[in-house]
MDTraj code that builds the backbone (N, CA, C; nanometers):
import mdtraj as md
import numpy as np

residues = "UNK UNK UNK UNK UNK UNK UNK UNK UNK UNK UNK UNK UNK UNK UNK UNK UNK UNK UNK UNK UNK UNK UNK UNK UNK UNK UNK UNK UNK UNK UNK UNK UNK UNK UNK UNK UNK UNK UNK UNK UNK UNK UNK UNK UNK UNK UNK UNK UNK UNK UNK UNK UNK UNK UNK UNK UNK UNK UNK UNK UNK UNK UNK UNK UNK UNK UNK UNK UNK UNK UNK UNK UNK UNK UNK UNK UNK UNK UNK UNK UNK UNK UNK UNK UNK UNK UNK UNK UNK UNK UNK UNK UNK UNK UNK UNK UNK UNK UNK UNK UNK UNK UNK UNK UNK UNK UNK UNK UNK UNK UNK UNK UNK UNK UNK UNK UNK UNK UNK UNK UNK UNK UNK UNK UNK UNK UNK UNK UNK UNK UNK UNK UNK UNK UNK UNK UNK UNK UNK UNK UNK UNK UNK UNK UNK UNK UNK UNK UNK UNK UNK UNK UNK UNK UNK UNK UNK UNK UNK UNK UNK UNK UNK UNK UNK UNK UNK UNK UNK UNK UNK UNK UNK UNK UNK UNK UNK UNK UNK UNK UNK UNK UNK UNK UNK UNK".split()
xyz = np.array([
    [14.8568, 4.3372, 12.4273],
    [14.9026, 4.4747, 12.4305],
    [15.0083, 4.4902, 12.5408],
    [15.1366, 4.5866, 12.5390],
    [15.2461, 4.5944, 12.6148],
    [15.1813, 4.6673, 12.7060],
    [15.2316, 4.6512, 12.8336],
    [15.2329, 4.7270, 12.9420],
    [15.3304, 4.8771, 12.9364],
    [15.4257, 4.7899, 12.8434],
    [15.5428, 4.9834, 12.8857],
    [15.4865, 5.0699, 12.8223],
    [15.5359, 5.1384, 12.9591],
    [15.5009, 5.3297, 12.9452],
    [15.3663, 5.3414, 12.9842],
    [15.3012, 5.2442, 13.0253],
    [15.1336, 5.2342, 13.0643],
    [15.1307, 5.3072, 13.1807],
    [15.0814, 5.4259, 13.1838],
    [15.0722, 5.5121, 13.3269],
    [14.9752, 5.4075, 13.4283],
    [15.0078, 5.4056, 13.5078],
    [14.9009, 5.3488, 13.6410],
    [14.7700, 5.3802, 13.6449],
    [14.6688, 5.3349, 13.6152],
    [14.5532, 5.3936, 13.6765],
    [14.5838, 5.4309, 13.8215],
    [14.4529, 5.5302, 13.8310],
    [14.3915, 5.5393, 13.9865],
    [14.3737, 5.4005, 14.0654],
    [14.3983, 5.3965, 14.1858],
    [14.3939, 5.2900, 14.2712],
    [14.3658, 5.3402, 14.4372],
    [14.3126, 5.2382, 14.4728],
    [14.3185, 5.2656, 14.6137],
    [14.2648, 5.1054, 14.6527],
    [14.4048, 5.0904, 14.7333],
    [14.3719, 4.9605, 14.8232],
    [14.4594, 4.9866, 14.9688],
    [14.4317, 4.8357, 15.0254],
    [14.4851, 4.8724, 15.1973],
    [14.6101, 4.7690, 15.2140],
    [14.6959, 4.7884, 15.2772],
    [14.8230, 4.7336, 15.2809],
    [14.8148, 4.7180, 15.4153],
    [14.9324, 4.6245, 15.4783],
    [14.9388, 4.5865, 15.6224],
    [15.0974, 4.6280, 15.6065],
    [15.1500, 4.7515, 15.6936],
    [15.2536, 4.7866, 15.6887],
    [15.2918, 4.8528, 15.8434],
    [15.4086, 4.8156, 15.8753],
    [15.4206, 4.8741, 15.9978],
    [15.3390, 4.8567, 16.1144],
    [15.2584, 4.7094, 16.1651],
    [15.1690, 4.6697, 16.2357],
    [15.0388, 4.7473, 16.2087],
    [15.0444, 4.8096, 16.0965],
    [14.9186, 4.8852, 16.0511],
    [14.8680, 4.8702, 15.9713],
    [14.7314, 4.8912, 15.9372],
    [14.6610, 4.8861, 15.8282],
    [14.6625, 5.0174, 15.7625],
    [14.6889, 5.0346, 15.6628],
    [14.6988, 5.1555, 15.5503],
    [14.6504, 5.1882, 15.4102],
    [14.6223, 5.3129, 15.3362],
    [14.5388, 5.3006, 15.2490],
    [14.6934, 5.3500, 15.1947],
    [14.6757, 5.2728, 15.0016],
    [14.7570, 5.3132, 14.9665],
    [14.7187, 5.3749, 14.8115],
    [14.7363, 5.4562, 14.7775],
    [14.6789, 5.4729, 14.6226],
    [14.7920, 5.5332, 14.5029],
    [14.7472, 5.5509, 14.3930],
    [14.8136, 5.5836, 14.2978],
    [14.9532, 5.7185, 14.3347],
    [14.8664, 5.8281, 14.4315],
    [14.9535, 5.9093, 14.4746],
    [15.1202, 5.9124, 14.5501],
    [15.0588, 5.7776, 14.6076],
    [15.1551, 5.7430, 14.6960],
    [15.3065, 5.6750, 14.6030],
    [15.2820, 5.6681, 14.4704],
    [15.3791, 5.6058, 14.3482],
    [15.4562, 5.7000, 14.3298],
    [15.4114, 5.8540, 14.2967],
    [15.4128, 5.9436, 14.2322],
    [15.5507, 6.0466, 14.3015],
    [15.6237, 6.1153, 14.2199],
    [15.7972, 6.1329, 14.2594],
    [15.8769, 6.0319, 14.3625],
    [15.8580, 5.9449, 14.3170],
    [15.9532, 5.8296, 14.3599],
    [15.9671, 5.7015, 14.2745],
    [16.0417, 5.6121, 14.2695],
    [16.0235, 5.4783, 14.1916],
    [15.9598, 5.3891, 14.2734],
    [15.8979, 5.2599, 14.2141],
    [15.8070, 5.1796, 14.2698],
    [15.8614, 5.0269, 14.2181],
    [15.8069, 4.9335, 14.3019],
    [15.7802, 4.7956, 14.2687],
    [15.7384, 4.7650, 14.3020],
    [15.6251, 4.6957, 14.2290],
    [15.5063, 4.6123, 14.2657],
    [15.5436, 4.5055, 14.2272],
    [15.5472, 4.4212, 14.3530],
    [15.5824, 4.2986, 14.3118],
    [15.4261, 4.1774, 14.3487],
    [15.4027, 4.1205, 14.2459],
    [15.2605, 4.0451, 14.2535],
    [15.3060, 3.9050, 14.2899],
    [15.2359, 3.8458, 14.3942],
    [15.2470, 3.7006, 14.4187],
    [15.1597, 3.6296, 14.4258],
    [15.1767, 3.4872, 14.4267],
    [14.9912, 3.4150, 14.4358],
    [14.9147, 3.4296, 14.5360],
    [14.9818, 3.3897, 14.6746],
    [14.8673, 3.3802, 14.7525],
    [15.0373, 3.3304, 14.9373],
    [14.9470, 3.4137, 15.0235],
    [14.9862, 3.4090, 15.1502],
    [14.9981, 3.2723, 15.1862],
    [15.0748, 3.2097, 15.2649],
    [15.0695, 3.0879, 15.3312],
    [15.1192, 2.9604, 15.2426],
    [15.2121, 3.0092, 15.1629],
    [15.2273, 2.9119, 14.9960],
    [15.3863, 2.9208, 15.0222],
    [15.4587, 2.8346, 14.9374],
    [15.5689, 2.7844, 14.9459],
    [15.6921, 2.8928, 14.8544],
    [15.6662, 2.8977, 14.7608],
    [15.7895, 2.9836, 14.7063],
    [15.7931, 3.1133, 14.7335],
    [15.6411, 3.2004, 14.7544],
    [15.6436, 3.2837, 14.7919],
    [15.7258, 3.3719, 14.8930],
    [15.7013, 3.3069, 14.9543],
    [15.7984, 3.3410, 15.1170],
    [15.8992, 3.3546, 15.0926],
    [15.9459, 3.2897, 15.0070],
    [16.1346, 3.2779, 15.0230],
    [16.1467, 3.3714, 14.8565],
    [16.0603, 3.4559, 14.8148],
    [16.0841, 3.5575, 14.7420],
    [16.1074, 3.7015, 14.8285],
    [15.9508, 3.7079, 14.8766],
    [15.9513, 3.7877, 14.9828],
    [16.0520, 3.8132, 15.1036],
    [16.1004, 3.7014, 15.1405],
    [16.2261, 3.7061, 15.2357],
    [16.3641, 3.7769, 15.1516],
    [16.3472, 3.7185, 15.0445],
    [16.5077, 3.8090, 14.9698],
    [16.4551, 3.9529, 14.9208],
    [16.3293, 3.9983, 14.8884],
    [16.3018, 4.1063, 14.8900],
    [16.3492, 4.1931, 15.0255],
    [16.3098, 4.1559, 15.0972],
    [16.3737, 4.1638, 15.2364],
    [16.4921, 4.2172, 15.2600],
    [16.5885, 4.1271, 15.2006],
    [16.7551, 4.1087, 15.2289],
    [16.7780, 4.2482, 15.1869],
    [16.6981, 4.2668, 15.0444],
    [16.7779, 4.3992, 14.9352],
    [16.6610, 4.5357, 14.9841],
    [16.5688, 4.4861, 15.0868],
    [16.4781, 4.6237, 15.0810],
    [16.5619, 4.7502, 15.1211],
    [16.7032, 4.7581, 15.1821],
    [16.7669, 4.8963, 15.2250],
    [16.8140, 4.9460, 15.1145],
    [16.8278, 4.8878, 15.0415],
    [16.9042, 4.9046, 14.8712],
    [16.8070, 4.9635, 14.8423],
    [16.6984, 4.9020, 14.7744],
    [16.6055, 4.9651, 14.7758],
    [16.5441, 5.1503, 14.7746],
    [16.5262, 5.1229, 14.9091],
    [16.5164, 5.2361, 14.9501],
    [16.6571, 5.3778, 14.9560],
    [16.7526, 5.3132, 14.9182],
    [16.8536, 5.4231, 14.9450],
    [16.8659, 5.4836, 14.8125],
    [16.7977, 5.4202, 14.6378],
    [16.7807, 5.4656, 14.5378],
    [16.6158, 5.5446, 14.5581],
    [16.5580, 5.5016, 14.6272],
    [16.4376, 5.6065, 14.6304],
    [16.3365, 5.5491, 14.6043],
    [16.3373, 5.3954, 14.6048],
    [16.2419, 5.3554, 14.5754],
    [16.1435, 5.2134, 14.6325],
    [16.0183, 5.2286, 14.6527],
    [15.9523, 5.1580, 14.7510],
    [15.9012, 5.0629, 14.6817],
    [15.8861, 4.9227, 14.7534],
    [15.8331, 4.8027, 14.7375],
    [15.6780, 4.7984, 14.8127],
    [15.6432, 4.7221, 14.7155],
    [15.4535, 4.6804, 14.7452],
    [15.4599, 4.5810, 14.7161],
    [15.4411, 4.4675, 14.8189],
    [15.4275, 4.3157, 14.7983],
    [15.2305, 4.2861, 14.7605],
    [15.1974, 4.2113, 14.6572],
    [15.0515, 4.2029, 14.6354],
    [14.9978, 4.1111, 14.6267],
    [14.9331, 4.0888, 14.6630],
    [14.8658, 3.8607, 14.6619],
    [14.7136, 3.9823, 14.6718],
    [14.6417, 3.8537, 14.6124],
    [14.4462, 3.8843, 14.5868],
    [14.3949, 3.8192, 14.7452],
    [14.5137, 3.8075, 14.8762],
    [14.4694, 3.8005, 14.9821],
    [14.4059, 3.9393, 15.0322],
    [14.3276, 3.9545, 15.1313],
    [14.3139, 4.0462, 15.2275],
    [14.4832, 4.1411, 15.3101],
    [14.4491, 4.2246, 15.3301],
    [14.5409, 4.3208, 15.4085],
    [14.5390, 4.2338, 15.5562],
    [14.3961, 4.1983, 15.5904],
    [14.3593, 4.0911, 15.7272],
    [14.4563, 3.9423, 15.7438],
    [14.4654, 3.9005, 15.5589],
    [14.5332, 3.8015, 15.5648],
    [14.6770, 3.8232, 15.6145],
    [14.7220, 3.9478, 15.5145],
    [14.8901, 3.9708, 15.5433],
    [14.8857, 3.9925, 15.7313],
    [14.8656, 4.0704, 15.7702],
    [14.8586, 4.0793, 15.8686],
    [14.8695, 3.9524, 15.9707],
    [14.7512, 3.8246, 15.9453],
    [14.8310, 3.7114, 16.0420],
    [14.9341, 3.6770, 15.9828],
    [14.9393, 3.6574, 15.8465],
    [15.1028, 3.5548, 15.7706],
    [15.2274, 3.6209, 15.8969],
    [15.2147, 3.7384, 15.8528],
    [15.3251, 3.8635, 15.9308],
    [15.3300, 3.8057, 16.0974],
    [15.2277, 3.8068, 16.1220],
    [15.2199, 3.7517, 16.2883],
    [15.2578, 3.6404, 16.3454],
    [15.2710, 3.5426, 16.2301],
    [15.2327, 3.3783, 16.2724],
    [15.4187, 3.3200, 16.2120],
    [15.4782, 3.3625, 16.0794],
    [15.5428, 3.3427, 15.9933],
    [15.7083, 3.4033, 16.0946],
    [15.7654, 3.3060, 16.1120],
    [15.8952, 3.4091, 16.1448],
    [15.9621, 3.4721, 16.0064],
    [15.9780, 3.4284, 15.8956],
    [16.0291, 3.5430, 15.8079],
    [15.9480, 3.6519, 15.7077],
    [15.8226, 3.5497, 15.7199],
    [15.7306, 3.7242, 15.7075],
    [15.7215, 3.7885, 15.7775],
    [15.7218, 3.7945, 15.9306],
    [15.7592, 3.9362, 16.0334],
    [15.8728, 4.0212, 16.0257],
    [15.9812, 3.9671, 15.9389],
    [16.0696, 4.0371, 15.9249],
    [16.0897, 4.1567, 15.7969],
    [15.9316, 4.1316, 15.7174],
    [15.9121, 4.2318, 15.6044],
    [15.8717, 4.3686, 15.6778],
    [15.9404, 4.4313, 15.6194],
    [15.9005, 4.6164, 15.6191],
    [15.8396, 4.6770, 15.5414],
    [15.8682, 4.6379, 15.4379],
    [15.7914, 4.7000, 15.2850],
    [15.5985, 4.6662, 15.3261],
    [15.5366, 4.7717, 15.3022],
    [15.3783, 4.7211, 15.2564],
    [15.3348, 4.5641, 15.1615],
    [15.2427, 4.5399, 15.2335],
    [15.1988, 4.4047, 15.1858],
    [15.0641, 4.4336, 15.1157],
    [15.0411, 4.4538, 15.0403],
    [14.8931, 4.5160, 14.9607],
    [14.8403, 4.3971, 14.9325],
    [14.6603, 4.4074, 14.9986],
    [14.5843, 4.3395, 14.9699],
    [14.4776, 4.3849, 14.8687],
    [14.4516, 4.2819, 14.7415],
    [14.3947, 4.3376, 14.6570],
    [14.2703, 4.2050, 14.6044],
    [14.1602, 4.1672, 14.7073],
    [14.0878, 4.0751, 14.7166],
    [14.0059, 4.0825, 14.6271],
    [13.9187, 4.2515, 14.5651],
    [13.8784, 4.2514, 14.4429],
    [13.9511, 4.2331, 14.3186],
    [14.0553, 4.1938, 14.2982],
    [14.1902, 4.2124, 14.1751],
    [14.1652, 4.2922, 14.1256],
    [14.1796, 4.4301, 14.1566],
    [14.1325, 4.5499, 14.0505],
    [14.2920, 4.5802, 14.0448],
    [14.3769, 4.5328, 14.0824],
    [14.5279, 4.5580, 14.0745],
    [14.5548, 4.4474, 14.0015],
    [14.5153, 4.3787, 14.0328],
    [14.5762, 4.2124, 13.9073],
    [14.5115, 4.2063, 13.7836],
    [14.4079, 4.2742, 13.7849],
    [14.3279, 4.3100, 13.6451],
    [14.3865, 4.3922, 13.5841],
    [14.4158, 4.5374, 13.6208],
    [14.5085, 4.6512, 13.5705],
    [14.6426, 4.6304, 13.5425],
    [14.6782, 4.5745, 13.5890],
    [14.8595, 4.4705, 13.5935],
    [14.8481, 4.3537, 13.5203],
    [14.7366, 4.3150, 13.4683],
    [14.6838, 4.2069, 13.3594],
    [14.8016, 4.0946, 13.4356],
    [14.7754, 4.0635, 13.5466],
    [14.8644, 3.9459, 13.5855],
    [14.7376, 3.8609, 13.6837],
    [14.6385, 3.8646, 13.6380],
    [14.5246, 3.8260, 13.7476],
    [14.5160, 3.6502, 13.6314],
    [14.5022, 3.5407, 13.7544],
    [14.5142, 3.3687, 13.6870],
    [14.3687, 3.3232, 13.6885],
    [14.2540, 3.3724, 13.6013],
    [14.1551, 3.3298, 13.5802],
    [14.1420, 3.1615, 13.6202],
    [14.2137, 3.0944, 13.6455],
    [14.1808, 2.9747, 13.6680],
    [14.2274, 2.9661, 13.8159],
    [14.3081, 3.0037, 13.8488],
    [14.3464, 2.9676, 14.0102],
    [14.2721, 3.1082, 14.0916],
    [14.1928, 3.1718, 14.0475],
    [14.1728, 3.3004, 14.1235],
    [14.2931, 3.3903, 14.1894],
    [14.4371, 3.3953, 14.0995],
    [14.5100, 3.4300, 14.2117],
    [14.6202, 3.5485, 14.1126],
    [14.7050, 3.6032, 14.1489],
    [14.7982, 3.6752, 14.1022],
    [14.9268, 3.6121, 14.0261],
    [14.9196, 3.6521, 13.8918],
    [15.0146, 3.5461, 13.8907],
    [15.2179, 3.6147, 13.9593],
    [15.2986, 3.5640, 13.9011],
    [15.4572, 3.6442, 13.9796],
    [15.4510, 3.7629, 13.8878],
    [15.4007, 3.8368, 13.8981],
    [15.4869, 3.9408, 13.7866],
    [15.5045, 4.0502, 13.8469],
    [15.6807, 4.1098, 13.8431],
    [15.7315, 4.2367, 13.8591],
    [15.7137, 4.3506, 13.7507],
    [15.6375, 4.4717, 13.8483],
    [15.6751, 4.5825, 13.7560],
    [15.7580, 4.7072, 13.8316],
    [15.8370, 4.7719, 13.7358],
    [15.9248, 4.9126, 13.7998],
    [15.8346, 4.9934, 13.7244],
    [15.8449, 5.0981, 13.8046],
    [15.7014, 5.2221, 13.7574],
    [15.8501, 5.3607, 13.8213],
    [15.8215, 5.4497, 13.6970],
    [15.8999, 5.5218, 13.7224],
    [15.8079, 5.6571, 13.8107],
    [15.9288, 5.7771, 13.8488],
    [15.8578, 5.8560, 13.9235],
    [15.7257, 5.9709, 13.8764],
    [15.7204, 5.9113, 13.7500],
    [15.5416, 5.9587, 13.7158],
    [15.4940, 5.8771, 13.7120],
    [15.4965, 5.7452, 13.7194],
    [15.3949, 5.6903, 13.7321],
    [15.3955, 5.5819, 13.6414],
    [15.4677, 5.5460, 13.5401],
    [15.4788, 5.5164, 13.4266],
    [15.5120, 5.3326, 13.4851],
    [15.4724, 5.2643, 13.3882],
    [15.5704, 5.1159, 13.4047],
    [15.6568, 5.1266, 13.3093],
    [15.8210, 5.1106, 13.3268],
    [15.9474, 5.0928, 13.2668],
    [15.9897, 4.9371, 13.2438],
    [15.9733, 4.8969, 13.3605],
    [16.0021, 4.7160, 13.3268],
    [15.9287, 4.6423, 13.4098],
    [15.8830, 4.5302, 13.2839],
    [15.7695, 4.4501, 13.3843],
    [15.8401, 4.2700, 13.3232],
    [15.7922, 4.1530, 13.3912],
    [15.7895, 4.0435, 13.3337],
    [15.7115, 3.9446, 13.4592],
    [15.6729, 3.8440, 13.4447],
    [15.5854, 3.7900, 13.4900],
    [15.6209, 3.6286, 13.4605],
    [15.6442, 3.5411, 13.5763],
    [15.6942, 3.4099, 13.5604],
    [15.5465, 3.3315, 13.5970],
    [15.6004, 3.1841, 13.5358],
    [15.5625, 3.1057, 13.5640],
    [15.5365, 3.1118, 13.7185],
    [15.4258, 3.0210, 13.7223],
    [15.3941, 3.0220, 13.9181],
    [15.4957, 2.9535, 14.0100],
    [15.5765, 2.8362, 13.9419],
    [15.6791, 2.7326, 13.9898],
    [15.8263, 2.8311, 13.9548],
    [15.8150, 2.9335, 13.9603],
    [15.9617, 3.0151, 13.9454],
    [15.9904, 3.1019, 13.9796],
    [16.0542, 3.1105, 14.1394],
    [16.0740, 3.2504, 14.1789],
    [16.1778, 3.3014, 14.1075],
    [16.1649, 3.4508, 14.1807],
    [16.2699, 3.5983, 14.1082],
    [16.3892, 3.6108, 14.2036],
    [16.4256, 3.6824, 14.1655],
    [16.5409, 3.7341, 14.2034],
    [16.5393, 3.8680, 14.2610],
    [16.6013, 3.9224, 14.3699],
    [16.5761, 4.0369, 14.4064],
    [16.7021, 4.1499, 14.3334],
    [16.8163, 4.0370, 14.3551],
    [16.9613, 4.1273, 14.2729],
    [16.9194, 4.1887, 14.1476],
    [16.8620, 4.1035, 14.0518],
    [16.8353, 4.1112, 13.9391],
    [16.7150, 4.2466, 13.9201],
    [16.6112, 4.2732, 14.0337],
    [16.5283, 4.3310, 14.0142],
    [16.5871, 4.4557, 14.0447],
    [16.6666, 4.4971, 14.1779],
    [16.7530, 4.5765, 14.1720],
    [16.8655, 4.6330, 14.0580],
    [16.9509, 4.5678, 14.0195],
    [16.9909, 4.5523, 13.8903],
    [16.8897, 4.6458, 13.7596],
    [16.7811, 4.5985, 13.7168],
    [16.7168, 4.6551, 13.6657],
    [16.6909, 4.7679, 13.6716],
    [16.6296, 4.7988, 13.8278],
    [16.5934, 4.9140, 13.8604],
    [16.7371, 5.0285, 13.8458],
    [16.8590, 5.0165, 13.9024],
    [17.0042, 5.1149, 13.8649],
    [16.9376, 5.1216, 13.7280],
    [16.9488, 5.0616, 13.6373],
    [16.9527, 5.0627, 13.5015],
    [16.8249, 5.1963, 13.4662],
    [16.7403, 5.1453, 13.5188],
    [16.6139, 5.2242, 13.4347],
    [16.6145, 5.3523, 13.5246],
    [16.6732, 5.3505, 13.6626],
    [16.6687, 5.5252, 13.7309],
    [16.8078, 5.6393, 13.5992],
    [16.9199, 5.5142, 13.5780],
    [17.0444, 5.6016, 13.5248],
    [17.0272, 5.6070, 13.3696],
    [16.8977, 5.5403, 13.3031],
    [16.8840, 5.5934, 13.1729],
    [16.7331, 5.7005, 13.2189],
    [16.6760, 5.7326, 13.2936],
    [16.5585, 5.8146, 13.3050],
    [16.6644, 5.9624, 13.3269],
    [16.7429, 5.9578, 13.4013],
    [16.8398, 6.0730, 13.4491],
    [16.9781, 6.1398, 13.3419],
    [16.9953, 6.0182, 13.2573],
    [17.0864, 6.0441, 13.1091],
    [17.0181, 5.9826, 12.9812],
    [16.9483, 6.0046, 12.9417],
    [16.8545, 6.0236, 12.8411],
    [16.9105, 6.0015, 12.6846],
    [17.0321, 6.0428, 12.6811],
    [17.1233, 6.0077, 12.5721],
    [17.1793, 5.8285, 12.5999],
    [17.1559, 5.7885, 12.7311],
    [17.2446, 5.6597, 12.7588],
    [17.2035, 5.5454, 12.7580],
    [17.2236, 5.4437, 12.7396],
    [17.1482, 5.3089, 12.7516],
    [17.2307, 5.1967, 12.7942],
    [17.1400, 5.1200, 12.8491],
    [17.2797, 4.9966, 12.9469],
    [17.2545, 4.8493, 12.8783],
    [17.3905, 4.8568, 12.8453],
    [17.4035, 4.7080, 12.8137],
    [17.3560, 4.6442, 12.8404],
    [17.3599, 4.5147, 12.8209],
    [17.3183, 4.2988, 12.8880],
    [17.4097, 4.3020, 12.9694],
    [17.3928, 4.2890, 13.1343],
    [17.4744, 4.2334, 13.2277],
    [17.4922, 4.3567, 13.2898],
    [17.4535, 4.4746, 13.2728],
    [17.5055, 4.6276, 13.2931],
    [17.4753, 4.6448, 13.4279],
    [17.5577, 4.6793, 13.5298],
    [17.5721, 4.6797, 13.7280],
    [17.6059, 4.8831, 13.7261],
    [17.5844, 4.9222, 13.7894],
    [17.5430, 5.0338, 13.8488],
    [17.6724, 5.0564, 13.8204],
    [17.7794, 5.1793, 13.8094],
    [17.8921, 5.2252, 13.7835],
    [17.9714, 5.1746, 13.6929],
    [17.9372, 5.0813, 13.5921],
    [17.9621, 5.0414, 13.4662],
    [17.9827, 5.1430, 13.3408],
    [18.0032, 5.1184, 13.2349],
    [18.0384, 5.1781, 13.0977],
    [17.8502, 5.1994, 13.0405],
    [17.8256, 5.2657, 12.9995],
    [17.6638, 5.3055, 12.9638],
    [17.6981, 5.3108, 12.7772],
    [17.5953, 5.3282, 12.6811],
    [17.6912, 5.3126, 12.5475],
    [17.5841, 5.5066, 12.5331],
    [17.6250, 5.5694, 12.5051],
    [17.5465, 5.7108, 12.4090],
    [17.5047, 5.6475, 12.2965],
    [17.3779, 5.7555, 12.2443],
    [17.3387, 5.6913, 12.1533],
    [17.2811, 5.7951, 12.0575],
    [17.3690, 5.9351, 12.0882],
    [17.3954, 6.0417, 12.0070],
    [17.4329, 6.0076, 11.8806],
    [17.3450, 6.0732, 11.7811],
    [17.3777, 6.0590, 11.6314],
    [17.5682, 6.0167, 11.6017],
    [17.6247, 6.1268, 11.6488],
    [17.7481, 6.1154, 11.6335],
    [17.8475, 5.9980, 11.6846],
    [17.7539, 5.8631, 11.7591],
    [17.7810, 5.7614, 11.7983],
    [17.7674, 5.6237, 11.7398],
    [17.6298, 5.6758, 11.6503],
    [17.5847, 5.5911, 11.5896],
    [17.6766, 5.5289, 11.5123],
    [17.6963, 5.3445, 11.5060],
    [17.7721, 5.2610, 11.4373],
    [17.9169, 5.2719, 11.4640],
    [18.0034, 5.3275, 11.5822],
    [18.0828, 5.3476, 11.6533],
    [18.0863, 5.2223, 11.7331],
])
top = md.Topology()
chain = top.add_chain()
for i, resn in enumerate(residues, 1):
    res = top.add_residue(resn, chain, resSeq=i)
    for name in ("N", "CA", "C"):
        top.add_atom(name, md.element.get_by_symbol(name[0]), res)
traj = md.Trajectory(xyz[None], top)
């Protein structure tokens, strides 16, 4: 079964953000855009150097309105040393959500029954709440942050023009196609 348009359940878990521990829940999604980005596990090799380019683009990010949640089935306790110990995980800002029961990797159906762990999968959740774009890699394949950005322009400037839709390859101030009757086969 697809995830799009799947409103979020209720949630409540604790994140290590800002040398703090924090509760974060469904509310906290809600009039703004989101990414949850799911990873395997703290202290692991590709991870980091996802999380670090999440990093690079988190002001981008945020200057469209929208917040990042990094998630591994570690503890909030765990993120917290990685962050302490790691020179380029100290340099994350975004919340690090710990979700040790996977009631987030279960609901995000990205939970790896065989490794106990999360598998990569990005979702954009629009400002109700909704998931708009999700995909989920292999464990040996990191993402891209341009690309996730990328996405995200795309799905804020068709939520806001409703008649519009963006091409393959489509970058933020680009040509959009209408898709008004009177366009159709044009």
């Amino acid at each position: 079964m697809s995830l799009l348009y799947k409103e979020v359940d209720d949630f409540e878990a604790y994140a290590y953000h800002q040398k703090q521990f924090k509760k974060i829940t469904k509310k906290d999604l809600l009039g703004k855009w989101t990414l949850f980005f799911f990873y395997p596990a703290d202290f692991t090799f590709v991870c980091p150097t996802e999380l670090e380019d999440l990093q690079e683009k988190y002001q981008e990010f945020k200057k469209v309105n929208c917040e990042i949640y990094a998630i591994s089935t570690d503890t909030h306790f765990a993120h917290k040393t990685w962050h302490d110990i790691s020179e380029n995980i100290s340099k994350i800002e975004y919340p690090m959500i710990g979700d040790p029961t996977h009631s987030l990797t279960y609901d995000f159906d990205v939970f790896d029954e065989n490794d106990g762990l999360a598998q990569r999968g990005s979702f954009i959740i629009d400002p109700e709440g909704k998931i708009v774009v999700y995909e989920v890699n292999a464990g040996n394949v990191g993402r891209n942050a341009d690309e996730l950005l990328r996405r995200l322009h795309a799905c804020q400037f068709v939520y806001e023009h409703g008649d519009n839709v963006c091409p393959a390859k489509w970058k933020l101030g680009e040509k959009t196609i209408q898709t008004t009757i009177e366009n159709i086969g044009k």
